[in-house]
C-alpha distance (Angstrom), angle and dihedral (degrees) to the residues before:
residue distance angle dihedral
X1 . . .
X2 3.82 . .
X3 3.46 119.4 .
X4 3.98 90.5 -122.7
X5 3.79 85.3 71.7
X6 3.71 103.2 50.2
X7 3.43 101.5 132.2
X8 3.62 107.2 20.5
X9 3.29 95.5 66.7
X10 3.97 97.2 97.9
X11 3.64 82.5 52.8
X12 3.80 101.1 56.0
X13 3.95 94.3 77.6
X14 2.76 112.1 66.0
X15 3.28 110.8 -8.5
X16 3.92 96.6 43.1
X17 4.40 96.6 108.4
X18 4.29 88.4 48.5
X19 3.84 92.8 48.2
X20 3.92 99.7 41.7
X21 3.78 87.4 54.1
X22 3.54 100.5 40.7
X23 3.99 82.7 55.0
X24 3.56 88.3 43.0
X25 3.35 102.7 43.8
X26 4.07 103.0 49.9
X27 3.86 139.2 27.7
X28 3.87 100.0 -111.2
X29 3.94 123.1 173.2
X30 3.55 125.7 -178.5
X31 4.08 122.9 -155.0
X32 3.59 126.0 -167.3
X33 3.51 124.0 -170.7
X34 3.64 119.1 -166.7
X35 3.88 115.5 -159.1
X36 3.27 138.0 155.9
X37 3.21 115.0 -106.5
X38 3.97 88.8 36.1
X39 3.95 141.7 4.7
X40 3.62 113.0 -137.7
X41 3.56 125.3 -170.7
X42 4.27 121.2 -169.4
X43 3.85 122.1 -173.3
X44 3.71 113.2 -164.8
X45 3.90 142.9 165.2
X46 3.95 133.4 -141.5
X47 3.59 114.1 -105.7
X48 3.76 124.0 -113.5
X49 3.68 115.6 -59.8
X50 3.56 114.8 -97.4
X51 4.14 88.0 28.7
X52 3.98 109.5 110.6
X53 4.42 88.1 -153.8
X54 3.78 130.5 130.7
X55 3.69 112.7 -97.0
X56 3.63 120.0 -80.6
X57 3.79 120.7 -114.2
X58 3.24 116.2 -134.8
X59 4.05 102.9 172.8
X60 3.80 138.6 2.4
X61 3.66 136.1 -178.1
X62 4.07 142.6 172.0
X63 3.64 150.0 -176.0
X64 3.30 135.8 -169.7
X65 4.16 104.9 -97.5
X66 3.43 118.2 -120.9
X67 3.98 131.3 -175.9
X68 3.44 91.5 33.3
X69 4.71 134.4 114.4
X70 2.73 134.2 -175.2
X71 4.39 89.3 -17.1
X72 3.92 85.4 -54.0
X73 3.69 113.7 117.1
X74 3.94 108.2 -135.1
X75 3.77 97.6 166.0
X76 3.73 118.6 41.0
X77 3.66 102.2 -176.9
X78 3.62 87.8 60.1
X79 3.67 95.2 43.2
X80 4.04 89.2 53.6
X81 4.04 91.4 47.1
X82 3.93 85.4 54.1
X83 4.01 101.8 44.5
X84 4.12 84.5 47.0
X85 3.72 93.3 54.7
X86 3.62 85.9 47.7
X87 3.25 105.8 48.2
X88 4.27 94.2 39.9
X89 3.88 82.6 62.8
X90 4.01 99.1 50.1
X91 4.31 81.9 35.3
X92 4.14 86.3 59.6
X93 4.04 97.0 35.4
X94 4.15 96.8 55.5
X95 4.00 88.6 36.1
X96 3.87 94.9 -119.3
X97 3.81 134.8 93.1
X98 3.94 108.3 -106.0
X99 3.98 113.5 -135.2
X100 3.16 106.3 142.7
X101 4.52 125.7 59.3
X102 3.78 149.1 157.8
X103 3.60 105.8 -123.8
X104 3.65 135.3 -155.2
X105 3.68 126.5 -133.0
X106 3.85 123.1 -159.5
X107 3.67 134.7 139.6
X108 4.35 124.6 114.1
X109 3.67 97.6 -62.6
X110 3.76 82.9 68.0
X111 4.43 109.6 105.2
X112 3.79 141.0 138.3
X113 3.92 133.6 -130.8
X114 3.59 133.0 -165.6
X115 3.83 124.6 -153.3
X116 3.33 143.3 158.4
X117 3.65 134.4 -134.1
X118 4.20 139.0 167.4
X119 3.65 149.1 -160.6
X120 3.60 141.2 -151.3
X121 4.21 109.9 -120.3
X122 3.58 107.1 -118.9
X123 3.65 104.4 -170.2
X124 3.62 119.8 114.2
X125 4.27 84.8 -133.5
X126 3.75 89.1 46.5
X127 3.81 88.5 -124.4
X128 3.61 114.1 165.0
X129 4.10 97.7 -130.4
X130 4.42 122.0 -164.4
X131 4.89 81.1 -109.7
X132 4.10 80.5 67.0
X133 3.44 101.5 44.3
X134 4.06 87.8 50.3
X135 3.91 90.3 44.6
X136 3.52 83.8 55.6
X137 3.24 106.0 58.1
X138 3.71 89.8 33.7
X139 3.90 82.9 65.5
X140 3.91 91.4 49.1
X141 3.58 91.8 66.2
X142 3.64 95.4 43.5
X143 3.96 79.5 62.5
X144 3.92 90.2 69.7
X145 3.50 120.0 113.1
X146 3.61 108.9 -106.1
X147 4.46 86.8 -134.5
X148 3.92 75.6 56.1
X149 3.71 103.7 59.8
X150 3.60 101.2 20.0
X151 3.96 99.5 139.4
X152 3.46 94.2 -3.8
X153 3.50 129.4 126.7
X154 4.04 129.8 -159.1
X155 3.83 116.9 -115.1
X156 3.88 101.0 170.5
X157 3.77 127.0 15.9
X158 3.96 113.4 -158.8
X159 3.68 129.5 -179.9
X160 3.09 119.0 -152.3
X161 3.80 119.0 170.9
X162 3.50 128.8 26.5
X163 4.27 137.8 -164.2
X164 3.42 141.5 -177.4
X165 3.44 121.6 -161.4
X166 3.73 92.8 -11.3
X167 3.75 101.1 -49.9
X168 3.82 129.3 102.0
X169 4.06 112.2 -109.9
X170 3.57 121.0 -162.4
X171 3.79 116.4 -135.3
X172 3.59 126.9 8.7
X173 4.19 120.6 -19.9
X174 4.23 93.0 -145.2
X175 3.58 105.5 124.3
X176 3.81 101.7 17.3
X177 3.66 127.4 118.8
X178 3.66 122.4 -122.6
X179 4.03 139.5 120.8
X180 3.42 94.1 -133.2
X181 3.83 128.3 50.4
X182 4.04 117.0 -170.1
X183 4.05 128.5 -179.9
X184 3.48 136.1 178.4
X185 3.72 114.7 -148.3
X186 3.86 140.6 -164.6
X187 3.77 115.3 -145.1
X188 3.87 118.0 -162.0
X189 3.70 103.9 -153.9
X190 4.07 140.8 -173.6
X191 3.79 139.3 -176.5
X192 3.48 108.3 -86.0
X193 3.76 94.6 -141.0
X194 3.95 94.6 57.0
X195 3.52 90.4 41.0
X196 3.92 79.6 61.2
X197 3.37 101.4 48.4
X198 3.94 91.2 52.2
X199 3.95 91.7 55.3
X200 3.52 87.7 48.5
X201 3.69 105.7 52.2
X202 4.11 86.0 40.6
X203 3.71 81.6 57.1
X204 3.60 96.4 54.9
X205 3.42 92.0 42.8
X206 3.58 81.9 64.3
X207 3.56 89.6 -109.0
X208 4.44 123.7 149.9
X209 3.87 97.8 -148.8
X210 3.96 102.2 -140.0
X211 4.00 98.4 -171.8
X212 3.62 124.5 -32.1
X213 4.06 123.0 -136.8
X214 3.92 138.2 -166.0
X215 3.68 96.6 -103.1
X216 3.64 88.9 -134.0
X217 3.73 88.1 72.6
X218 3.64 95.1 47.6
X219 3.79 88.6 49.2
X220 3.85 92.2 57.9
X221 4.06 92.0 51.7
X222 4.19 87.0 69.7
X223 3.68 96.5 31.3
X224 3.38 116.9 36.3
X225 3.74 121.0 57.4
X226 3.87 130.3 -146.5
X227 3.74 92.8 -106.1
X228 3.82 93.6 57.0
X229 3.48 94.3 42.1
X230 3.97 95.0 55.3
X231 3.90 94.4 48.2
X232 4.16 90.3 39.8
X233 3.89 140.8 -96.4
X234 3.29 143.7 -179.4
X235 3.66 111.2 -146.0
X236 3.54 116.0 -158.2
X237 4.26 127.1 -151.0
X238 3.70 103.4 -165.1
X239 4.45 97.5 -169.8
X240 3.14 130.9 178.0
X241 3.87 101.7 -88.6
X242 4.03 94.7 5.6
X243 3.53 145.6 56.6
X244 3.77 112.5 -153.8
X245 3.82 118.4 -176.4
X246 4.04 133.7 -171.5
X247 3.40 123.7 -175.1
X248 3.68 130.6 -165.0
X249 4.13 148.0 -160.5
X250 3.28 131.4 179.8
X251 4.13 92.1 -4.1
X252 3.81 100.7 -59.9
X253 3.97 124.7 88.1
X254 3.63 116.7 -103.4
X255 3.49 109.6 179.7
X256 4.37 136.0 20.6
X257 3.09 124.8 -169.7
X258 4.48 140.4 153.4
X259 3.48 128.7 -148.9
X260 3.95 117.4 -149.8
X261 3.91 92.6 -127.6
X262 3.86 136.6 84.1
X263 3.41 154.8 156.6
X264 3.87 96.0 -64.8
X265 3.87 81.9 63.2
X266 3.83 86.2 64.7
X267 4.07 90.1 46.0
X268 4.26 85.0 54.7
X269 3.88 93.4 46.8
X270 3.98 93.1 51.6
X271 3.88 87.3 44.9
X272 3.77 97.3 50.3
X273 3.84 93.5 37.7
X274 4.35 103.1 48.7
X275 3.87 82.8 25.7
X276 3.77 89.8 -119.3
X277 3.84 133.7 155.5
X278 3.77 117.0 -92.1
X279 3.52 84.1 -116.2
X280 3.45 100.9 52.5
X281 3.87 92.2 36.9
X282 4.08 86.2 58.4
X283 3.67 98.6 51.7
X284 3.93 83.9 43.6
X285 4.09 90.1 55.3
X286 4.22 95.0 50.6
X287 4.06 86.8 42.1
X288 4.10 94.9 -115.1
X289 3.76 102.1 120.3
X290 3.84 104.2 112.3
X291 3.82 113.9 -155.0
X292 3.89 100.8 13.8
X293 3.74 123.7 144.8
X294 3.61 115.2 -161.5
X295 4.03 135.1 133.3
X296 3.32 114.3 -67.2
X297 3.73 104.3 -157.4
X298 4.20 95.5 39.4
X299 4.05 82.7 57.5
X300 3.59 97.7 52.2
X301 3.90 91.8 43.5
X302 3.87 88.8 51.1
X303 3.78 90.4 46.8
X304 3.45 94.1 48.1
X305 4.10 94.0 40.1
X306 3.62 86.0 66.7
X307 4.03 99.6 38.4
X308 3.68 90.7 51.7
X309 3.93 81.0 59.1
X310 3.83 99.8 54.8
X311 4.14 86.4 46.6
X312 3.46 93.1 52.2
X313 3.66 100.2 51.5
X314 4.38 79.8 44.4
X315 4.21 86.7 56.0
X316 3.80 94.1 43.4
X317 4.37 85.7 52.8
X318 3.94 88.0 46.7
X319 3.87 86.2 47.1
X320 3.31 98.1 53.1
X321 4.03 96.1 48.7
X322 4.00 88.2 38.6
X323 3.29 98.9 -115.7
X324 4.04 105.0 114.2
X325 3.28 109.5 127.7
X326 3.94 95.2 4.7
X327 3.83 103.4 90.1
X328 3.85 109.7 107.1
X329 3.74 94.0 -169.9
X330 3.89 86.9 51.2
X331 3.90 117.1 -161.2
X332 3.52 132.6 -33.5
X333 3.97 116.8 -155.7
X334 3.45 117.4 -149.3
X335 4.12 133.1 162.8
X336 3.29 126.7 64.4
X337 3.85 100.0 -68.7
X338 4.05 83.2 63.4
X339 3.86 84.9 73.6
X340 3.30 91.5 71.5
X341 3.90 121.9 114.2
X342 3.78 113.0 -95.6
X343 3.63 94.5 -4.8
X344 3.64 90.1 133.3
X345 3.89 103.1 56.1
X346 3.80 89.2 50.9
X347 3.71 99.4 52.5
X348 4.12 78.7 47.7
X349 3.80 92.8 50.8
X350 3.93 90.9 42.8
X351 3.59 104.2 47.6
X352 3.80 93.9 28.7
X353 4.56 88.9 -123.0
X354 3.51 144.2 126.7
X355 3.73 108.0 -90.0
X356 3.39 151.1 -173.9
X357 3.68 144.4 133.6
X358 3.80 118.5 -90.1
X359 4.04 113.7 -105.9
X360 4.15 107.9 -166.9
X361 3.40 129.2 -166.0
X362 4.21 118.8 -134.0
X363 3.27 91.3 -167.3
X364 4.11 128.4 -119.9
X365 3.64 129.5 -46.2
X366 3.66 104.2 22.0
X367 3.69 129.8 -179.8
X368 3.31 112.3 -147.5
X369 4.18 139.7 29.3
X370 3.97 105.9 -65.3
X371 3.41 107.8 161.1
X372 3.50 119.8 157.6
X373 3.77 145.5 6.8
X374 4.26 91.6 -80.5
X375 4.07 82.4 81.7
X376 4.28 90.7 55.7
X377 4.31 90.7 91.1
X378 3.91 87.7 60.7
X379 4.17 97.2 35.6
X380 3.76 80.7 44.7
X381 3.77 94.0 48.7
X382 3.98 87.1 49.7
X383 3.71 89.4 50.6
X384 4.09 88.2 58.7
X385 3.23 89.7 46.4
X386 3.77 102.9 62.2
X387 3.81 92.7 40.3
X388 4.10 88.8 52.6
X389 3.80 104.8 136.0
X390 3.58 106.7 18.8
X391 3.70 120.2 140.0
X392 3.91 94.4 -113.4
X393 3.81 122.8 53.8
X394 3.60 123.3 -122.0
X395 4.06 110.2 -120.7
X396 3.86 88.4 -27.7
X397 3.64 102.2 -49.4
X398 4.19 124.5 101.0
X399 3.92 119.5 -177.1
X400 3.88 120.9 -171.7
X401 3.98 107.9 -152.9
X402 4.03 83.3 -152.9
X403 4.24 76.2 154.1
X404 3.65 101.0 65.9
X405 3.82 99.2 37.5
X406 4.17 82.0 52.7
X407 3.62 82.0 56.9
X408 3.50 106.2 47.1
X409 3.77 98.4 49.9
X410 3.88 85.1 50.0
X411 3.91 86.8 53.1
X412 4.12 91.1 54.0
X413 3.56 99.5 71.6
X414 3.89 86.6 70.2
X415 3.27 99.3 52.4
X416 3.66 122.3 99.1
């Protein structure tokens, strides 16, 4: 069987007529997010045209992840038995079977570069054409230290500055005159090997990968708005085992970066501090123990302890690009650590910002349990999805579902 059908093919008979049209017939996306405390999987579809709405979602589903540290997937087996219980949840919510998804990557081995590169116009009119633009930045990643991207790959290529000649030029540089063409570029980059091992366990989920995306960026789709992301923000994912930040100016991202520490950091520091159960000391961090007695005052300072921790390695980040203090948008908190209690005025006391955490909207008329801004990496993954192949990118990043339309005009010739 082609390889374009792998898993559709126990959908064909019968079933083939209801799922061609159904694919047909609406602009469906599916995002799955695979973190580690939970995998999360969101099917939506574009509203009607014309209508300028968030996505509909038509099915979710989750599971608790398993196999998986720090966003690295150490035990495939259990990786696969978690994205199928996932996805056979969102498959029977929407009312379809789910084959096909945008997936997220995170984890440590997840960074950003920026270099610069440039090329000499070779056009006898000195016309800047789209080839030099792509030789360009073509010859800003050749600028990478080879230490840098030694068994890395590139998930997202973003430039961000342009000049001709020497001076900066707002825009695009297609159709401008110049001998010289220069670009500075940000590269969002994984290791290769746990990029791997994601596309294989997807694929024995029975999984088609359509594109896959640094969750960050997915995250800042649903959170973020335009407005913040033109005057700057750093928006902050505080997981269970990671802390991924993204920050922006003037609408594109300028900087990635993940911090090995989390939320489940917090639960340990509770447990070893009121000599608790992990358990106990979990439900004590997200506020859901009923009946507890415990200090008051040694809690906060233990939550805080830790916090203060995560912020600080936030400020040094900002530091380093020159940006501390200098974000008008300030930080957004998202994740599940963000629902902590007063999470928001110490990130604003510690890296002297605006802050707050990030409240998204899903939309109406959802089927399934979204609760809370932990789900925005899959919505935002759906969002991608359904604007794959338009002519301008969304927050730097363009995907081509070349995959699906290959599909689709295979499907037609068994249609009546």
């Amino acid at each position: 069987m082609n390889h374009e059908l792998r898993g559709y093919s126990s959908f064909v008979i019968p079933n083939s007529y209801f799922v061609i049209r159904l694919l047909m017939s609406k602009n469906i996306a599916v995002g799955i997010d695979i973190g580690t405390y939970q995998t999360r999987v969101v099917a939506a579809e574009s509203a009607e045209v014309g209508e300028r709405e968030l996505p509909k979602v038509v099915g979710v589903g989750f599971a608790e992840s398993r196999g998986l540290r720090h966003g690295y997937i150490l035990n495939q087996n259990d990786a696969v038995r978690s994205v199928k219980q996932a996805v056979a949840q969102a498959s029977k919510a929407a009312g379809f079977p789910i084959t096909r998804a945008v997936v997220s990557i995170g984890g440590i081995g997840l960074s950003s570069i920026t270099s610069s590169g440039n090329v000499v116009i070779t056009r006898a009119d000195s016309e800047i054409t789209e080839l030099d633009v792509k030789k360009a930045v073509e010859a800003s990643q050749q600028e990478i230290p080879a230490s840098v991207s030694l068994n890395r790959k590139v998930l997202h290529t973003v430039p961000l500055q342009f000049k001709v000649d020497g001076k900066v030029i707002l825009g695009k540089p297609e159709g401008m005159k110049g001998s010289k063409l220069e670009v500075r570029t940000l590269f969002i980059t994984c290791f290769e090997h746990h990029m791997n091992d994601l596309l294989e366990t997807l694929a024995e989920a029975g999984i088609e990968v359509e594109d896959l995306v640094a969750s960050p960026m997915a995250a800042s789709l649903v959170t973020l708005s335009k407005q913040q992301k033109m005057a700057g923000v750093v928006l902050a994912n505080i997981g269970s085992e990671t802390v991924s930040i993204v920050v922006f100016e003037n609408n594109l991202p300028i900087s990635l970066e993940i911090f090995p520490i989390g939320s489940n950091d917090i639960t340990n520091d509770i447990a070893l501090g009121l000599r608790v159960p992990l358990e106990e000391a979990e439900e004590i961090k997200r506020g859901t123990l009923i009946g507890g007695i415990y200090p008051r005052k040694k809690l906060e300072e233990i939550i805080e302890a830790r916090l203060s921790d995560i912020f600080e390695l936030i400020e040094a980040h900002l530091k380093k690009l020159g940006r501390n203090g200098l974000l008008p948008a300030g930080i957004v908190l998202t994740g599940g650590g963000s629902a902590i209690e007063t999470v928001d005025d110490l990130a604003k006391a510690t890296l002297r910002l605006p802050s707050r955490v990030a409240s998204v909207s899903f939309g109406d008329n959802i089927r399934g349990q979204i609760r809370d801004a932990s789900w925005s990496v899959a919505y935002g993954l759906c969002i991608l999805g359904l604007n794959a192949g338009e002519s301008e990118s969304v927050s730097g990043i363009k995907l081509v579902k070349q995959t699906r339309n290959n599909l689709l005009n295979f499907f037609r010739q068994f249609l009546p």
